[in-house]
Backbone as CSV, one residue per row, in Angstrom:
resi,resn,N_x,N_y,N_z,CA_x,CA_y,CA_z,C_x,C_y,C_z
1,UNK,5.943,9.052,-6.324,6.697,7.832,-6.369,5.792,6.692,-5.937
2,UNK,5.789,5.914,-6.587,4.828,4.575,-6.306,5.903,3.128,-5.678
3,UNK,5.365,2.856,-4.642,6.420,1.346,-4.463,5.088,0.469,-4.538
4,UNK,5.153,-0.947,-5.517,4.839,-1.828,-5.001,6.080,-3.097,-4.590
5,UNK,4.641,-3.985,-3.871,5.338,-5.238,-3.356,4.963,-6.664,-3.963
6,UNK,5.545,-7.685,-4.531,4.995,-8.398,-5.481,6.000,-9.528,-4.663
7,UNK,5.213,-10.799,-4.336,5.718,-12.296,-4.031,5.759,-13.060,-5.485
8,UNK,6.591,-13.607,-6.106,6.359,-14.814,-6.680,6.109,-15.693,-6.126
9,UNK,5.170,-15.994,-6.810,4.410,-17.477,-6.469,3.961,-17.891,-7.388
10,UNK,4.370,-18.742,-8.362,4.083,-19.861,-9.467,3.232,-20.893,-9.031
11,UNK,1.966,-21.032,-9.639,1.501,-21.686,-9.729,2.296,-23.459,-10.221
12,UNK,2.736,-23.251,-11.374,3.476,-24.219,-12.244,4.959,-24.432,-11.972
13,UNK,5.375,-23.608,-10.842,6.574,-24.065,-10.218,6.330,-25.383,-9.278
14,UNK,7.228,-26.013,-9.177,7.592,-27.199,-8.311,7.736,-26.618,-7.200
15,UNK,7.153,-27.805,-6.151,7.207,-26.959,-4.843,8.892,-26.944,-4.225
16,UNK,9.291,-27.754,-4.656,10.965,-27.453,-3.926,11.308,-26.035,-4.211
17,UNK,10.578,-25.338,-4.767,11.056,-23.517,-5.375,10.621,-23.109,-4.303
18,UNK,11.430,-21.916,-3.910,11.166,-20.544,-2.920,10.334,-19.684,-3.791
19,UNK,9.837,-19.074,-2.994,9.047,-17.456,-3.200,9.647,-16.292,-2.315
20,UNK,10.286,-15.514,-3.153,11.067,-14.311,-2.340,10.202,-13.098,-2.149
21,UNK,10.399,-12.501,-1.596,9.519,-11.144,-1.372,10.595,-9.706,-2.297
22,UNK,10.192,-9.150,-2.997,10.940,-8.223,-3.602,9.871,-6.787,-3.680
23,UNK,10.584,-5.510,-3.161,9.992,-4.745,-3.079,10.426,-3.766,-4.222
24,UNK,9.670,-3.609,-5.070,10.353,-2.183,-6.431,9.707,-0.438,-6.345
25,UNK,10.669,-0.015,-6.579,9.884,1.250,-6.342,10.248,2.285,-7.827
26,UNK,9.623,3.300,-8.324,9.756,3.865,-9.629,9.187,5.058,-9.370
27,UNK,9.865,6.152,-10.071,9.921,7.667,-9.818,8.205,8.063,-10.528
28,UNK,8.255,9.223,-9.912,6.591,9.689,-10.758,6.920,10.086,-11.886
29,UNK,6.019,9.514,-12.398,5.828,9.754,-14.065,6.365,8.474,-15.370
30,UNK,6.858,7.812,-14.252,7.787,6.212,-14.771,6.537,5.588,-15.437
31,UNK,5.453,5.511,-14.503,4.177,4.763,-15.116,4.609,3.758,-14.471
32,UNK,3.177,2.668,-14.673,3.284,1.387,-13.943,1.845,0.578,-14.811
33,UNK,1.862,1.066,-16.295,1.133,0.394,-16.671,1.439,-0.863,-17.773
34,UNK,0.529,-1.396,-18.553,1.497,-2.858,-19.138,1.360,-3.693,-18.740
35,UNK,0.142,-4.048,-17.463,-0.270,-5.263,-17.131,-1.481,-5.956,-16.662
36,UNK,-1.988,-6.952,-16.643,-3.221,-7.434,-16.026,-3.360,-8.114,-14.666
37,UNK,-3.983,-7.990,-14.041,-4.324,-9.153,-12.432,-5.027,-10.399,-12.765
38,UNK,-5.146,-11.210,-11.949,-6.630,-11.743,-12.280,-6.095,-12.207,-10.485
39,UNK,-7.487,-13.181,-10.150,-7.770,-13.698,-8.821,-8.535,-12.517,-7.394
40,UNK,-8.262,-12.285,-6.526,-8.870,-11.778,-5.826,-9.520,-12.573,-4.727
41,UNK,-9.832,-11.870,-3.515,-10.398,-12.391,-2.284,-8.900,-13.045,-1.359
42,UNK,-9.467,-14.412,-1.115,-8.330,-14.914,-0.334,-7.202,-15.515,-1.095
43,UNK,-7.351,-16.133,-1.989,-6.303,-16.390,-2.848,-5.047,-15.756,-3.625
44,UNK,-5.816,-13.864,-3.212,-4.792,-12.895,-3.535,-4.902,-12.987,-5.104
45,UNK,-3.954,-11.296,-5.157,-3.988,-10.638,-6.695,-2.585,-10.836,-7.437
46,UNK,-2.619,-11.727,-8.423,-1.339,-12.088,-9.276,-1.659,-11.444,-10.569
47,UNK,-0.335,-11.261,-10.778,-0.344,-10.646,-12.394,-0.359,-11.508,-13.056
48,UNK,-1.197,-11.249,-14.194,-1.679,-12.598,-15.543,-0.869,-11.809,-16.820
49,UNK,-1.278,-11.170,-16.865,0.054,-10.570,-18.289,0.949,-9.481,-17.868
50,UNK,2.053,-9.553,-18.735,2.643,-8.044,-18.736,3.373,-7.662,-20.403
51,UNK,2.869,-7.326,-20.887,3.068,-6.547,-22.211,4.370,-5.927,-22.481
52,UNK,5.189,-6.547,-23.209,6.433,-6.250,-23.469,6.485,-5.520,-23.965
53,UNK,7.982,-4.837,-23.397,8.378,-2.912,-23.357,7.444,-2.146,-22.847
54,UNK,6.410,-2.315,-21.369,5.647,-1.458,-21.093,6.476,-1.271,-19.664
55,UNK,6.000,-0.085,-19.208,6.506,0.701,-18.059,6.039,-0.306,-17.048
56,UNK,5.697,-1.656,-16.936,5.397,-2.731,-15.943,6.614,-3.629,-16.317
57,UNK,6.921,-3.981,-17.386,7.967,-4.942,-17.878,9.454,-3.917,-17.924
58,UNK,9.731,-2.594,-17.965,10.484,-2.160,-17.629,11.402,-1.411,-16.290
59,UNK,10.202,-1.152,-15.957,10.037,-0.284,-14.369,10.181,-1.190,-13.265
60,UNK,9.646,-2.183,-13.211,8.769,-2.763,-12.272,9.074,-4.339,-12.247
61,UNK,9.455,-4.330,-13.359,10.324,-6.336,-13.475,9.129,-7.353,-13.175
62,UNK,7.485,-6.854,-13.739,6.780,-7.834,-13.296,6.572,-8.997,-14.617
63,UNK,6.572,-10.042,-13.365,6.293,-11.113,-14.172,4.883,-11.767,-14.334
64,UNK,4.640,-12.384,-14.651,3.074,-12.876,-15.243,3.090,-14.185,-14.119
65,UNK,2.280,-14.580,-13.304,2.383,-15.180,-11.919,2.399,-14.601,-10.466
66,UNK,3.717,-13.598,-10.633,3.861,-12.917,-9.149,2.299,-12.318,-8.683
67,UNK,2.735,-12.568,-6.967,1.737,-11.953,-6.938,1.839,-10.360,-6.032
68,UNK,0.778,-9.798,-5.832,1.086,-8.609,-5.512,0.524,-8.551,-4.039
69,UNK,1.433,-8.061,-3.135,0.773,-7.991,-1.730,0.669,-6.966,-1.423
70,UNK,1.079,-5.472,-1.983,0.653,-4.086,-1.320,1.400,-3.353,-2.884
71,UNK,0.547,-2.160,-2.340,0.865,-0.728,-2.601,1.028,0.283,-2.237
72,UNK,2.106,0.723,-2.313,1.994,2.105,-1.272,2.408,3.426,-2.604
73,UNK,0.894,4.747,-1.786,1.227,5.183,-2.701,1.682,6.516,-1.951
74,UNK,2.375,7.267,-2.647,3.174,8.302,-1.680,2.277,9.559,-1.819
75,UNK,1.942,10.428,-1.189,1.114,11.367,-0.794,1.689,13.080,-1.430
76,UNK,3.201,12.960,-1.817,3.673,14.038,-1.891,3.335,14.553,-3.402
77,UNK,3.219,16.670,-3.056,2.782,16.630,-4.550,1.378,15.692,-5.203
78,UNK,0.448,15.187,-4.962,-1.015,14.730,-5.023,-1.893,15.691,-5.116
79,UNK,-2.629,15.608,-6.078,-4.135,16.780,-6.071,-5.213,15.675,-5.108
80,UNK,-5.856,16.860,-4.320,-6.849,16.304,-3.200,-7.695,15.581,-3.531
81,UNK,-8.025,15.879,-4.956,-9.086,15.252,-5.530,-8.233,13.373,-5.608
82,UNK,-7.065,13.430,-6.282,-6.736,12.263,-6.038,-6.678,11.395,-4.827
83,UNK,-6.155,12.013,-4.088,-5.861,11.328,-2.652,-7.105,10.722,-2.077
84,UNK,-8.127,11.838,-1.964,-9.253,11.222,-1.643,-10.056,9.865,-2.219
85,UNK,-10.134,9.695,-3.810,-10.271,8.732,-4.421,-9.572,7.694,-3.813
86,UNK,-8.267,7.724,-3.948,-7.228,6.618,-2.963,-7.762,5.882,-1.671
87,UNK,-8.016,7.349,-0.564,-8.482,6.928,0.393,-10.146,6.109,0.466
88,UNK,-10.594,6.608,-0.307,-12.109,6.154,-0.294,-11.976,4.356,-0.599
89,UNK,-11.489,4.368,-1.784,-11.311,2.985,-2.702,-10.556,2.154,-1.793
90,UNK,-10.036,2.635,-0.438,-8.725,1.594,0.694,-9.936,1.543,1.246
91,UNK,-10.958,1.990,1.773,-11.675,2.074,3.218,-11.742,0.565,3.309
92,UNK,-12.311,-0.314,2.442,-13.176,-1.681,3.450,-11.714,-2.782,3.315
93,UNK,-10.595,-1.792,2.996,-9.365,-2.997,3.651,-8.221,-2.972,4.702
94,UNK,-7.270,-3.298,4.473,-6.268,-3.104,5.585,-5.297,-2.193,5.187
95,UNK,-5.567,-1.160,5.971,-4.701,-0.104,5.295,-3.127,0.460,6.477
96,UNK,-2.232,0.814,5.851,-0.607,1.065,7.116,-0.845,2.381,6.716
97,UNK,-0.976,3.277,7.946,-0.493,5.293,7.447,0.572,5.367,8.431
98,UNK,1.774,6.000,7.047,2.858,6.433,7.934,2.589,7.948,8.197
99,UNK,2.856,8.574,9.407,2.050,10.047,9.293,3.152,10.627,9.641
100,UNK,3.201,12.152,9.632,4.027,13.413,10.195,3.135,13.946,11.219
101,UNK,3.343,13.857,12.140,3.078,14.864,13.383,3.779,15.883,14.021
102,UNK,3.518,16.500,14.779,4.261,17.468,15.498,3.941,17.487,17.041
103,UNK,4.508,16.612,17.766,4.486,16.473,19.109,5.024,17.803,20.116
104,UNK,4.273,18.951,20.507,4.784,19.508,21.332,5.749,19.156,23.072
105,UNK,6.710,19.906,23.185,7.819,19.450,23.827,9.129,19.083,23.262
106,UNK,10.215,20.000,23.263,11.234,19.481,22.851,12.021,17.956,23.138
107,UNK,11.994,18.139,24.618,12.322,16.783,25.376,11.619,15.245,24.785
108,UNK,10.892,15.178,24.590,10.233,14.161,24.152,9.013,13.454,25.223
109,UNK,9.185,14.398,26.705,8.496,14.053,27.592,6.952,14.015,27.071
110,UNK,6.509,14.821,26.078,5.321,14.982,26.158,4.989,14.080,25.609
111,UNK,3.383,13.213,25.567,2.968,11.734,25.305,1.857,12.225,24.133
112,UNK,1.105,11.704,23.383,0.111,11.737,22.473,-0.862,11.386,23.654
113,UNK,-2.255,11.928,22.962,-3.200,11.830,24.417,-4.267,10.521,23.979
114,UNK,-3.720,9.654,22.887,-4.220,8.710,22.259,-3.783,7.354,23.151
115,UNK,-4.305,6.646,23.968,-3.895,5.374,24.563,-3.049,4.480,23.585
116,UNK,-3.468,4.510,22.284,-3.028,3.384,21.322,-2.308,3.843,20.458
117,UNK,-1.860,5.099,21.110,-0.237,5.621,20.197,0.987,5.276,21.059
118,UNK,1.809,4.873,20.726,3.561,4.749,21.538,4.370,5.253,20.809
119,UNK,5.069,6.328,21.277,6.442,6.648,20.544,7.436,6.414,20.684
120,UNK,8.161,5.971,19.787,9.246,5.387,20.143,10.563,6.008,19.356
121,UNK,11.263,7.036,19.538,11.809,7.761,19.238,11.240,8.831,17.930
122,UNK,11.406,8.982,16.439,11.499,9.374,15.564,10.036,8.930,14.835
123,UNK,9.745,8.007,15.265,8.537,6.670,14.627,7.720,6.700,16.038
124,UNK,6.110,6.694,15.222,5.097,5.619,16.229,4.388,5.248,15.705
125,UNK,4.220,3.752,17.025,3.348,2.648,16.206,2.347,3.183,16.855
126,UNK,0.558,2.606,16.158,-0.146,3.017,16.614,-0.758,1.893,16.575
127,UNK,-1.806,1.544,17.531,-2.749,0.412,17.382,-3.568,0.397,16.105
128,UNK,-4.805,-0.835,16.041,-5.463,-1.094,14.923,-6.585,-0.057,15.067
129,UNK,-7.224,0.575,13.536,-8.086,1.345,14.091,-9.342,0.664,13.518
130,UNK,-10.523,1.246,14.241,-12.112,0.345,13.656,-12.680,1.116,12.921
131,UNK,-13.298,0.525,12.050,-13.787,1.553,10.663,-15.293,2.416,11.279
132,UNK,-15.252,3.013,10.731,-15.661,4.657,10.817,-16.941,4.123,10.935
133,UNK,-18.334,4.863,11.955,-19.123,5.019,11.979,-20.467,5.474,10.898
134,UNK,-21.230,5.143,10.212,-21.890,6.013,9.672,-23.203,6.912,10.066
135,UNK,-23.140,7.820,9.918,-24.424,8.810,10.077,-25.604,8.763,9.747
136,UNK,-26.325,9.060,10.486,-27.631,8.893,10.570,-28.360,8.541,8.853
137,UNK,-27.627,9.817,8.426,-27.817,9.957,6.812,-27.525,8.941,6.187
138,UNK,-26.215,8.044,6.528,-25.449,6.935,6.193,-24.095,7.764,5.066
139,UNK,-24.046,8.591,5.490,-22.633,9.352,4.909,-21.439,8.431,5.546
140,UNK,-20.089,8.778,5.145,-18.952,8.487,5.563,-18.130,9.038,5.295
141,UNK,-17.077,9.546,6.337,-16.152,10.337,5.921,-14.905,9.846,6.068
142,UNK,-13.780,10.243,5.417,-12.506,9.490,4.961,-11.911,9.311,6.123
């Protein structure tokens, strides 16, 4: 299942217009293709076309302007080989992992031995993390 997140923001709109935040999400195998980006860096990634009757103009309700502020892609059912690609291609940005753990202790007394984890019932937030060291070799690992 893929969710993205897409702001409109018109260029050629009048500024008295809002920009709403709308989040869409579409089952695997829906597709999410049928469209182009353009821009990048600080100005952010807007969609420049979307090709009518494609699984972007049907699925996904994108319009040609909006822009796109995330992707999240869901992990379940994934070949490793994919995931990893995923992860590699996120490294030099800002990336959110929602994770599954298994905290020993029924009670909840027991703590993560991580300073910059907090749990807070069901959910934890975790602090920011700093990107990965490289090896002598200059390898990097995910």
């Amino acid at each position: 299942m893929q969710v993205t997140t897409y702001k409109q923001n018109l260029e050629s709109v009048e500024e008295a217009s809002k920009s709403v935040e709308i989040v869409v999400e579409t089952e695997a195998g829906a597709g999410a293709s049928g469209y182009s980006v353009t821009g990048g860096g600080e100005r952010g990634i807007f969609v420049k076309d979307v090709l009518k009757d494609s699984p972007a103009a049907k699925h996904l309700s994108l319009q040609q302007g909006d822009q796109l502020l995330s992707a999240k892609v869901y992990f379940d059912n994934v070949r490793y080989e994919d995931a990893l690609k995923i992860l590699q291609c996120a490294e030099p940005y800002r990336v959110s992992f929602q994770l599954k753990r298994t905290i020993p202790g029924a009670d909840g007394s027991v703590r993560p031995k991580v300073p910059s984890v907090e749990v807070k019932g069901p959910k934890v937030k975790m602090g920011k993390m700093v990107p990965a060291k490289r090896s002598k070799s200059g390898d990097r690992t995910v």
